[in-house]
VOSE-383794 format. One record per residue: x, y, z of N, C-alpha, C in turn; residue in three letters. Coordinates in pm, whole numbers. Each point is the difference from the previous one (the first is absolute). Layout:
# VOSE-383794
+--------+--------+--------+--------+--------+--------+--------+--------+--------+--------+
|   n_xx |   n_yy |   n_zz |  ca_xx |  ca_yy |  ca_zz |   c_xx |   c_yy |   c_zz | residu |
+--------+--------+--------+--------+--------+--------+--------+--------+--------+--------+
|      X |      Y |      Z |      X |      Y |      Z |      X |      Y |      Z |    ALA |
...
+--------+--------+--------+--------+--------+--------+--------+--------+--------+--------+
# end
This chain:
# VOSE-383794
+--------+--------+--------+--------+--------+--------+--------+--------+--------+--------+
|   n_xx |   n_yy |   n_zz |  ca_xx |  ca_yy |  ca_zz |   c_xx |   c_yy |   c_zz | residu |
+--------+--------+--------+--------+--------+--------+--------+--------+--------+--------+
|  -5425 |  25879 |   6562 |     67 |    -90 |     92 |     57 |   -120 |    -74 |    UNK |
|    -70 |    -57 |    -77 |     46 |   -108 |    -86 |    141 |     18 |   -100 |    UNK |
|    -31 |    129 |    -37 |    128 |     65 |    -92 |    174 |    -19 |    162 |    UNK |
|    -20 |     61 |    101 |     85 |     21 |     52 |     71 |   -146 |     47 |    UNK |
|   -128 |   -109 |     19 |     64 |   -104 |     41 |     31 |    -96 |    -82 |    UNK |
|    -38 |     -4 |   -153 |     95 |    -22 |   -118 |    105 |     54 |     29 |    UNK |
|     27 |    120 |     -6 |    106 |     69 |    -16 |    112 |    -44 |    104 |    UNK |
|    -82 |    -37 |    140 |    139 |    -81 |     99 |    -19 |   -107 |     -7 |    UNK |
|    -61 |    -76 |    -95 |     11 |   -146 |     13 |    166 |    -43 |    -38 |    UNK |
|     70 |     52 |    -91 |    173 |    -51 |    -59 |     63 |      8 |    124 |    UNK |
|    -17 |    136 |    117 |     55 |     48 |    134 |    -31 |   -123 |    114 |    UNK |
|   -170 |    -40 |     -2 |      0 |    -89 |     89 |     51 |   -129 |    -51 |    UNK |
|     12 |    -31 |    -93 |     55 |   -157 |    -70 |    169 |      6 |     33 |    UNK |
|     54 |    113 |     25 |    120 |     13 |     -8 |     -1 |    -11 |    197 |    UNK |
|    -41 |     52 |     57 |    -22 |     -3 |    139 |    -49 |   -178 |     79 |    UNK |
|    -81 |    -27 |    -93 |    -36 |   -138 |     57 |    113 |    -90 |    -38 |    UNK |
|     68 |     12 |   -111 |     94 |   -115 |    -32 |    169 |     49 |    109 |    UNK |
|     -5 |    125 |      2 |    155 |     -1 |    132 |   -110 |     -7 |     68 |    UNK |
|    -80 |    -15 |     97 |    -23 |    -66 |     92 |     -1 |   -157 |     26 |    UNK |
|    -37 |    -35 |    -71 |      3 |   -135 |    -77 |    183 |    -64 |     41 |    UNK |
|     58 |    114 |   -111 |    125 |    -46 |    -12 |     76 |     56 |    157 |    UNK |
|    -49 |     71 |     65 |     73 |     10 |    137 |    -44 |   -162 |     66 |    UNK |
|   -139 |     18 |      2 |    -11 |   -135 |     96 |     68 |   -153 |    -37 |    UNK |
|     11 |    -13 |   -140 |     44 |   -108 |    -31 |    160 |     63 |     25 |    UNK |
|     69 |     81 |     27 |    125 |     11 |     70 |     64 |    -10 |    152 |    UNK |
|   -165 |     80 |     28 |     41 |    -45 |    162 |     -9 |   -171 |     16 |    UNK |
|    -72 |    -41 |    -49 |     -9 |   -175 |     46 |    151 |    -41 |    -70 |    UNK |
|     37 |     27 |    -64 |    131 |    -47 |    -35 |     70 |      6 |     57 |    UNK |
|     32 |    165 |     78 |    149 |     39 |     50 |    -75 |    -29 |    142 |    UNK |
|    -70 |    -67 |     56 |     17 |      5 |    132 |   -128 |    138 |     67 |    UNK |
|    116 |    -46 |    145 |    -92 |     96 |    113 |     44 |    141 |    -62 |    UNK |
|   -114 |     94 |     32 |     26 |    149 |    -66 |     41 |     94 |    105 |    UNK |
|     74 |     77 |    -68 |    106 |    114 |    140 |   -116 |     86 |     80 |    UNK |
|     26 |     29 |    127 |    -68 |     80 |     92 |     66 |    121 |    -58 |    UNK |
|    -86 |    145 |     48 |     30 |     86 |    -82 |    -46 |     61 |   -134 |    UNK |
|      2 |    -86 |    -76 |      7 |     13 |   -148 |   -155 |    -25 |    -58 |    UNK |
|    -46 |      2 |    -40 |   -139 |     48 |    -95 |      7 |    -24 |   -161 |    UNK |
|   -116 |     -3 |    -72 |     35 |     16 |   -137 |   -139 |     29 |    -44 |    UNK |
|     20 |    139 |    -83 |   -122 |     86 |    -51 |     -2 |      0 |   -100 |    UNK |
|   -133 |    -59 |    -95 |    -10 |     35 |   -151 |    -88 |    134 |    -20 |    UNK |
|     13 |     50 |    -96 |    -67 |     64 |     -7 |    -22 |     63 |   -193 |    UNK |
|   -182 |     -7 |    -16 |     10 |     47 |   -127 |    -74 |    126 |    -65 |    UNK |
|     10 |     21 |    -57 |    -32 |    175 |    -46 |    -34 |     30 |   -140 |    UNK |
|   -139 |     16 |    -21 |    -20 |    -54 |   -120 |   -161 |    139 |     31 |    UNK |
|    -31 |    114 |   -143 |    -48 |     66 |    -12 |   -135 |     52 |    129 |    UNK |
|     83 |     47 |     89 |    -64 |     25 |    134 |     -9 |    -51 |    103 |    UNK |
|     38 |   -173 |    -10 |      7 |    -92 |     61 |    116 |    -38 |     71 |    UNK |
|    -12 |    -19 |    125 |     85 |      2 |     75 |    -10 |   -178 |     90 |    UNK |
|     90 |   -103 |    -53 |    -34 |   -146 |     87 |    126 |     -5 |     44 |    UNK |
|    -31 |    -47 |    140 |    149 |    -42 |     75 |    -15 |    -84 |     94 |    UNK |
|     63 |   -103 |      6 |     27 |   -152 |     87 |    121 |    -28 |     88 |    UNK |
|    -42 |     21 |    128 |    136 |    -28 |     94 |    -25 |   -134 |     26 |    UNK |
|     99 |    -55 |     22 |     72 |   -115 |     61 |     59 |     17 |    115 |    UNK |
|     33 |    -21 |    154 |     14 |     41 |     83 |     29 |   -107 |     75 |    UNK |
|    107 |    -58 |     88 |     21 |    -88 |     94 |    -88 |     88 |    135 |    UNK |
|    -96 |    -63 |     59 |    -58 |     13 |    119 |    110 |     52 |    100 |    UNK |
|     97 |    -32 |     14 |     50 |     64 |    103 |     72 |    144 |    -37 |    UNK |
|      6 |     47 |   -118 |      8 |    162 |     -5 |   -138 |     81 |     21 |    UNK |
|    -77 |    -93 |    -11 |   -122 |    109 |     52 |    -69 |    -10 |    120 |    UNK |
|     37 |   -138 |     48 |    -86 |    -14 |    131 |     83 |    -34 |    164 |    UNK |
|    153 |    -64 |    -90 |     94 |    -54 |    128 |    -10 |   -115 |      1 |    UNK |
|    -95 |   -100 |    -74 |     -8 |   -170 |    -18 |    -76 |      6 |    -72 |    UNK |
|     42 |   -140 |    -49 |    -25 |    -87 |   -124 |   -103 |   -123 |     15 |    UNK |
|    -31 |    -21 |    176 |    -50 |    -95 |      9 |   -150 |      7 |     13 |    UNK |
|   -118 |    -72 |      6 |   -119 |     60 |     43 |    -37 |     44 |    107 |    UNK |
|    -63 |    124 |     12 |     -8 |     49 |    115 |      2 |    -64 |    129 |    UNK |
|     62 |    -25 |    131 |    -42 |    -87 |    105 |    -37 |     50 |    141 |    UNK |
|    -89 |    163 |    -22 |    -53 |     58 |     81 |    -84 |    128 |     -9 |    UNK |
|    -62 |     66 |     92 |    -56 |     96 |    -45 |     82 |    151 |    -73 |    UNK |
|    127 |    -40 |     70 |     87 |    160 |    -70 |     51 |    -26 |   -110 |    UNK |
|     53 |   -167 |    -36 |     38 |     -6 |   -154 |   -125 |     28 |   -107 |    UNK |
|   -124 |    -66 |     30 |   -147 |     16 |    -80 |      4 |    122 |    -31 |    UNK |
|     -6 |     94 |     93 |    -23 |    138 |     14 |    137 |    106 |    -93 |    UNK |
|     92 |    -83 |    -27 |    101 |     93 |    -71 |    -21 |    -77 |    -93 |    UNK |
|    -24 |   -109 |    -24 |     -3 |    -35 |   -201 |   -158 |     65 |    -66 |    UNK |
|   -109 |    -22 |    133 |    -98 |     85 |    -59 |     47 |    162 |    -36 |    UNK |
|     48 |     72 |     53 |     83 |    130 |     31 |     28 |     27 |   -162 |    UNK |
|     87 |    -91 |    -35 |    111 |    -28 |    -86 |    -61 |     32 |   -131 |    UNK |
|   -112 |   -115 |    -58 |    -72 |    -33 |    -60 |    -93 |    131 |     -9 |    UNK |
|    -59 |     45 |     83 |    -75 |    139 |     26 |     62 |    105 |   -104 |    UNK |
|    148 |     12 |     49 |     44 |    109 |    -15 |     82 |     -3 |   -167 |    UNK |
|    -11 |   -114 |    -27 |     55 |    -74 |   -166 |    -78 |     51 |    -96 |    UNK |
|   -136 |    -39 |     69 |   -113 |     -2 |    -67 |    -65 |    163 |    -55 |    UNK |
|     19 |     37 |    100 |     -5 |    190 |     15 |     75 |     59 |   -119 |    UNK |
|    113 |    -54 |    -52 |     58 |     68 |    -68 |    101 |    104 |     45 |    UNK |
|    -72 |     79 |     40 |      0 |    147 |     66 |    185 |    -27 |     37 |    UNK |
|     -8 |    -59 |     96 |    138 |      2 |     80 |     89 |   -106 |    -71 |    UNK |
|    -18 |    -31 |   -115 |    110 |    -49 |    -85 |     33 |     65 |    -76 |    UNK |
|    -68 |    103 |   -106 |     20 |     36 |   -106 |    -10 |    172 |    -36 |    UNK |
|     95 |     59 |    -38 |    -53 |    140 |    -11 |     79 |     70 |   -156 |    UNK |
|   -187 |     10 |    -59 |     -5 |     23 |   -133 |    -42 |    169 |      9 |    UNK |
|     98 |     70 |   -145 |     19 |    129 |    -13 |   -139 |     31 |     -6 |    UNK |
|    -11 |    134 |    113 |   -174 |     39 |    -14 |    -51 |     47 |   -116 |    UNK |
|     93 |     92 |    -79 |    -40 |    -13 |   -170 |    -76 |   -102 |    -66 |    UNK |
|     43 |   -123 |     13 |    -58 |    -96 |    -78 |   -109 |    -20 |     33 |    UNK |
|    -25 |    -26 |    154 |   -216 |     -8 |     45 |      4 |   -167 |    -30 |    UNK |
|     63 |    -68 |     93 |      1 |   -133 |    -15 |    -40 |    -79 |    137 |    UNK |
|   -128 |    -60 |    -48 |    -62 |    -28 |    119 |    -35 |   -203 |    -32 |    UNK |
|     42 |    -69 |    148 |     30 |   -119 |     18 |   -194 |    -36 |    -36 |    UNK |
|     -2 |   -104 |   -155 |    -72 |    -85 |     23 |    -60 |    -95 |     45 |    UNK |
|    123 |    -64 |     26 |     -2 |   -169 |     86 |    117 |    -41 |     36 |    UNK |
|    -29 |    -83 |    146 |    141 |    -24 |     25 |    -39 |   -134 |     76 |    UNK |
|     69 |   -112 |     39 |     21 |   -120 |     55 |     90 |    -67 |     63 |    UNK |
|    -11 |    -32 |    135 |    128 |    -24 |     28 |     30 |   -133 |     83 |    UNK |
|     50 |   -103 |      1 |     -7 |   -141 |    109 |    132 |     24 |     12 |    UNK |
|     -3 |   -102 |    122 |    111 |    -59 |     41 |      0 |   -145 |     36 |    UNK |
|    120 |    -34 |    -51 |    -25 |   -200 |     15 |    -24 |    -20 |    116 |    UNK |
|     70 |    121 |     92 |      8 |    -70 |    154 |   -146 |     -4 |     43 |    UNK |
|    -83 |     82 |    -37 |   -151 |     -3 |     -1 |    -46 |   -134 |    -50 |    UNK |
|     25 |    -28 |   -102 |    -82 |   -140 |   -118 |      9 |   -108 |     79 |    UNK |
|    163 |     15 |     80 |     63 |   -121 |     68 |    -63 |    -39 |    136 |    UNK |
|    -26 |     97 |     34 |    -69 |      8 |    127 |    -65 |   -135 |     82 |    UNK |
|    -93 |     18 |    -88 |    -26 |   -173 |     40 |     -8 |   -135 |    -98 |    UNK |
|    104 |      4 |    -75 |     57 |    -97 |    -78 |    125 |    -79 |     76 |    UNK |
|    -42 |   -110 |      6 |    152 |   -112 |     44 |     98 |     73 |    -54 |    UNK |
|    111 |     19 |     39 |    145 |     12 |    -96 |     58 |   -117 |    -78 |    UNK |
|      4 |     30 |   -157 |     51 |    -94 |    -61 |    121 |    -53 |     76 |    UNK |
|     10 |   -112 |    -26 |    154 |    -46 |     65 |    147 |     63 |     -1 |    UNK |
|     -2 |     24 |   -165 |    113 |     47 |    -95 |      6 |    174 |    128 |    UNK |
|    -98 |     62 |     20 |     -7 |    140 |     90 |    100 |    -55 |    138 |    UNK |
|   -113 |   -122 |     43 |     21 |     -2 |    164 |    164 |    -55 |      2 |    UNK |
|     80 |    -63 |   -109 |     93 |    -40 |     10 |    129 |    128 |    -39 |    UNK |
|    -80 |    114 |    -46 |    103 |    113 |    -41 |     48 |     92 |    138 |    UNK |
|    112 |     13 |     32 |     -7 |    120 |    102 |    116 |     99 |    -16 |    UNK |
|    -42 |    124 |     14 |    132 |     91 |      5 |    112 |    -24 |    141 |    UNK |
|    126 |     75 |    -78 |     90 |    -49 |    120 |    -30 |      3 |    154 |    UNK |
|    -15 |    -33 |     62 |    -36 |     41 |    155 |   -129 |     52 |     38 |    UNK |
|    -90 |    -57 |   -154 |   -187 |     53 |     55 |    -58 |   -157 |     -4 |    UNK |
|   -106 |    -47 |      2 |    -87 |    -68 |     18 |    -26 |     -4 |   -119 |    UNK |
|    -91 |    -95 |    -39 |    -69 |    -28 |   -162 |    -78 |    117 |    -14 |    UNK |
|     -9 |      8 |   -146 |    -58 |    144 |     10 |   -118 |     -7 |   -152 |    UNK |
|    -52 |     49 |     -6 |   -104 |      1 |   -125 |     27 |     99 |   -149 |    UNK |
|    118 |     66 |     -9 |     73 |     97 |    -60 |   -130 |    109 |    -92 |    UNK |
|    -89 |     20 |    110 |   -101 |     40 |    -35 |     15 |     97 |   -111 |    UNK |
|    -58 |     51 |   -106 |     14 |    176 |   -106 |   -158 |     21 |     47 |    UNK |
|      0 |    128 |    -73 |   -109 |    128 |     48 |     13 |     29 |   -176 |    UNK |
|   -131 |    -30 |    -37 |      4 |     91 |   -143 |   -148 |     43 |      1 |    UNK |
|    101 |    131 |    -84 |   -111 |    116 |    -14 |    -50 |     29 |   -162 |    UNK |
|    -93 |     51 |    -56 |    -43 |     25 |   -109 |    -81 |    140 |     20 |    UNK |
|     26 |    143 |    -60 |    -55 |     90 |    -38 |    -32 |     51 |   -120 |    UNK |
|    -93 |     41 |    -28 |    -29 |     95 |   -120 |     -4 |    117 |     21 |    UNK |
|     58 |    103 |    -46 |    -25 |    151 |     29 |    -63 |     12 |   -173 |    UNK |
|    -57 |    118 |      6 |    -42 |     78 |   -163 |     43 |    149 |     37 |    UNK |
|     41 |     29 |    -75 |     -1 |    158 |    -69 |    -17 |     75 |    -27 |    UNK |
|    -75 |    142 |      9 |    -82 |     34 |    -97 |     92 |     70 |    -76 |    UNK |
|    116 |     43 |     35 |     95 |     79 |    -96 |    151 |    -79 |     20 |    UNK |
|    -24 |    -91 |   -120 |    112 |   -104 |    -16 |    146 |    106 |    -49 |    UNK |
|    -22 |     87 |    -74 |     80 |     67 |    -67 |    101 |     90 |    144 |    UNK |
|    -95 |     24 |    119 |    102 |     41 |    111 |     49 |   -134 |     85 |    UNK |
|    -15 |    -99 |    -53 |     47 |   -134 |    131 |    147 |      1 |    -32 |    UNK |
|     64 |     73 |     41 |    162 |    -15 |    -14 |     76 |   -143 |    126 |    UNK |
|    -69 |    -34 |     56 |     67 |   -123 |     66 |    -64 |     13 |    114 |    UNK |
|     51 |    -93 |    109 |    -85 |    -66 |    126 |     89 |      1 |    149 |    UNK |
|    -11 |     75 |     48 |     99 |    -46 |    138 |    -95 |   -102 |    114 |    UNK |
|     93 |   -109 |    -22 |    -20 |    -91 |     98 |     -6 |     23 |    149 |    UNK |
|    -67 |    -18 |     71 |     37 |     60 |    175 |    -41 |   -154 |     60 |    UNK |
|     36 |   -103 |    -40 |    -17 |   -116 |     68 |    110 |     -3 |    141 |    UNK |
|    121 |     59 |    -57 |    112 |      9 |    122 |    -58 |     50 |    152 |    UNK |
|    -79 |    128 |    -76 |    -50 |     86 |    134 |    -57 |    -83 |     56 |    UNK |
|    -91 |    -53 |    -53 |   -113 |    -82 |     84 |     51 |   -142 |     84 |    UNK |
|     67 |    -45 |    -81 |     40 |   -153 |     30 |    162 |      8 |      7 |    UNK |
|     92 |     50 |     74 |    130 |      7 |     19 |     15 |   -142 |     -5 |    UNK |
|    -39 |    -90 |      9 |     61 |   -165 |    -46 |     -4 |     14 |   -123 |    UNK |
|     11 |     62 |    -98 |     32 |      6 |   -119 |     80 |    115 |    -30 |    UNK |
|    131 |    -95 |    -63 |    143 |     80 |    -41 |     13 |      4 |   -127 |    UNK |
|    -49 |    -84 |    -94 |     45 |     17 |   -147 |   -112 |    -32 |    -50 |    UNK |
|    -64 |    102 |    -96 |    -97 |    -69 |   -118 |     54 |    -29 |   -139 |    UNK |
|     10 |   -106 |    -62 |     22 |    -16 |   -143 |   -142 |     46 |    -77 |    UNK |
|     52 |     43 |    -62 |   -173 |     56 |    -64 |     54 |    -47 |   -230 |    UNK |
|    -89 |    -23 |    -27 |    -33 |    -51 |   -167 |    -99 |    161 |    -26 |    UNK |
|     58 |     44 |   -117 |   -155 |    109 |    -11 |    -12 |    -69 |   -173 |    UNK |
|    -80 |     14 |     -8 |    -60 |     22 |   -176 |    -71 |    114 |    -37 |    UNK |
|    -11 |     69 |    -85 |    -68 |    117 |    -58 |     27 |     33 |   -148 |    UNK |
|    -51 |     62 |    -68 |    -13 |     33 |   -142 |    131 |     72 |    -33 |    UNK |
|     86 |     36 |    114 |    173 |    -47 |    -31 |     60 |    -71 |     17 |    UNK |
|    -64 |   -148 |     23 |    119 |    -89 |    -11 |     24 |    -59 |    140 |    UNK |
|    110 |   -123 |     39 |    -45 |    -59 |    122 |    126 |     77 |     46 |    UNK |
|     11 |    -29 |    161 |    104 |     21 |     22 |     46 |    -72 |    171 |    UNK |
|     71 |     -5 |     86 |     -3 |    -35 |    124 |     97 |    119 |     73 |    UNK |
|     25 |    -19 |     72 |    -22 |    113 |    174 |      7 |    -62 |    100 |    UNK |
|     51 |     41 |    103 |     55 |    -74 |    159 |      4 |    165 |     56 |    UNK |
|   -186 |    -15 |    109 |     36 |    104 |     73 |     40 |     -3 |    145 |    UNK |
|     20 |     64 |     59 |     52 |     32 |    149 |   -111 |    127 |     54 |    UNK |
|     27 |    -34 |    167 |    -49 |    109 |     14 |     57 |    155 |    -41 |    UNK |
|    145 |      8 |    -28 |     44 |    137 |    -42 |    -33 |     43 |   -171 |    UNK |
|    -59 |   -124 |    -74 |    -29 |    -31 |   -142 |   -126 |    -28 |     -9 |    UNK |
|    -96 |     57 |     74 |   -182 |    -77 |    -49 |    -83 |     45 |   -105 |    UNK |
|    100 |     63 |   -109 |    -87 |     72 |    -75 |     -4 |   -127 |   -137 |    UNK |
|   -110 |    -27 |    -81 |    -16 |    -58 |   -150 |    -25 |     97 |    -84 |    UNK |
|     75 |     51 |    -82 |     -5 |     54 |    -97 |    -45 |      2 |   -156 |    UNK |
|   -124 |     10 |    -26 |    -68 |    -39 |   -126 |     59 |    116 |   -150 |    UNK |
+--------+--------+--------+--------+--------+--------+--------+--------+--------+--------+
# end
């Protein structure tokens, strides 16, 4: 075990810093597009790590903290079903790649019962109310047992969460980096 997670430590260092470098982009450029997503993902001798970024309202319909029993009940839903793996991700049965760990918040959760900073309560989209521009991030580990069949990953986040239209996805692997913009007619990552 120690050998394998040497072995993805260059994969996860490369994964934590574009995450890093996404977030210090989103605070730059502003409010982030509905729709749109952004998936790292790294691949490193059996090892399988991948980090969504997610505006709350492609997966749940709002961004704000829950303010009843049916919103609670669909970000718990949400979160449930992130967490599962299962209904995000579908890895070639050749390979025998089974989800270690996975984690998932949402600000609109954290926010919940936090005052709204000012700089928030003073932001609003055109014709909405102030809003908390909540994200949903996720963290999985899958492993391998036959890295040599992991030919790539089809995403099924679309299926699940039709508020999501575009994923930008980062991959890293022992070929090299590369980026990708999938769709639902495009959900495949190709390793």
């Amino acid at each position: 075990m120690k050998e394998s997670l040497a072995a993805a430590l260059p994969a996860l260092a490369w994964l934590c810093a574009a995450s890093g470098a996404y977030a210090q982009a989103e605070r730059e450029a502003g409010p982030h597009e509905h729709g749109v997503a952004q998936l790292n993902v790294a691949v490193d001798a059996g090892e399988v790590l991948l980090e969504l970024h997610s505006p709350g309202m492609n997966l749940v319909g709002f961004e704000h903290a829950p303010s009843n029993a049916a919103e609670e009940q669909a970000l718990a839903d949400a979160l449930r079903a992130l967490e599962s793996g299962e209904q995000v991700f579908g890895f070639p049965e050749a390979a025998s790649c089974t989800l270690q760990s996975a984690a998932a918040e949402s600000a609109a959760e954290a926010h919940e019962h936090e005052p709204e900073p000012q700089a928030e309560a003073d932001h609003e989209h055109a014709g909405e109310g102030p809003d908390v521009h909540s994200e949903v991030h996720v963290q999985w580990t899958y492993s391998c047992a036959n890295p040599d069949r992991l030919t790539g990953v089809d995403v099924l986040i679309f299926e699940r969460f039709p508020g999501t239209e575009e994923i930008d996805v980062q991959v890293a692997s022992d070929r090299g980096q590369s980026r990708i913009e999938l769709t639902r007619s495009g959900y495949r990552i190709d390793f």
